[in-house]
C-alpha positions in Angstrom: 16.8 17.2 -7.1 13.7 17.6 -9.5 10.3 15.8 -9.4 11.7 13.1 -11.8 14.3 12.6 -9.7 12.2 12.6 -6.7 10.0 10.4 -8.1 12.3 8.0 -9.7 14.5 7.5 -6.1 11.3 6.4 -4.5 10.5 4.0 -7.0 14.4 2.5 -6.4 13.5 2.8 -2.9 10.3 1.2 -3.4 12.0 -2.1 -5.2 15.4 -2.7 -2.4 13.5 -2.2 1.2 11.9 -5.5 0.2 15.2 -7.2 -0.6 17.2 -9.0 2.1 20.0 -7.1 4.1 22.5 -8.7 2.4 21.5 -7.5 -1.0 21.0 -4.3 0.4 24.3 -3.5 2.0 25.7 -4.8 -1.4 23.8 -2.2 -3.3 24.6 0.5 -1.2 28.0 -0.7 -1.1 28.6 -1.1 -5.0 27.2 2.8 -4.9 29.4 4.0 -2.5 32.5 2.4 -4.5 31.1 4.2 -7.9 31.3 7.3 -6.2 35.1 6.8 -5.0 34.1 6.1 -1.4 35.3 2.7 0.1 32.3 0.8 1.6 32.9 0.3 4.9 33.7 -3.2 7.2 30.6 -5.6 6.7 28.0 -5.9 9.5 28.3 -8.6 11.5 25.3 -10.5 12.2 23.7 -9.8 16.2 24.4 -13.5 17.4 28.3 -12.7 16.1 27.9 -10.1 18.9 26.5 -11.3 22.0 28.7 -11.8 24.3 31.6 -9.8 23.0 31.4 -7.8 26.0 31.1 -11.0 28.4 33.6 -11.2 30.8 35.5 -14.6 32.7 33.4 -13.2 35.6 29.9 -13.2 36.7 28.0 -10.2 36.7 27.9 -8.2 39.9 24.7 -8.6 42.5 22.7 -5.6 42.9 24.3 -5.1 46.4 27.8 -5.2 44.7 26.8 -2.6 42.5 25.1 -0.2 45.8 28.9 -0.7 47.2 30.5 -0.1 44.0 28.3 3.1 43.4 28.9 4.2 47.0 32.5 4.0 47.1 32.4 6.0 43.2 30.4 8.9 45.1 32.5 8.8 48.4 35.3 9.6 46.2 34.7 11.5 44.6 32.4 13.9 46.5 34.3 13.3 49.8 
């Protein structure tokens, strides 16, 4: 890459990191596509996500977790 180059990427870079996420990930995805890569799967927003991982069940108390973490180590160091 040359100076112009160089120079000319910041300025491009300069304009979008002011631009919502939205309109970024299009940009970046309308590149990707010109250069014959598919984009890939759109980001979900964080409140989509919380939770995913949540279970029917309540978390385990610490002391659960001592006995769980104890019985790990008991087997498998004897």
């Amino acid at each position: 890459m040359n100076a112009f180059q160089s120079n000319e990427l910041q300025d491009v870079w300069g304009r979008v990191q002011g631009w919502p996420e939205d309109l970024q990930a299009s940009l970046a995805s309308r590149i990707l596509s010109s250069l014959g890569h598919e984009p890939a799967s759109p980001r979900k927003p964080l409140a989509d996500l919380v939770g995913i991982l949540a279970g029917d069940t309540p978390p385990p108390t610490d002391e659960q977790v001592r006995q769980i973490l104890e019985e790990e180590r008991t087997r498998k160091y004897g």
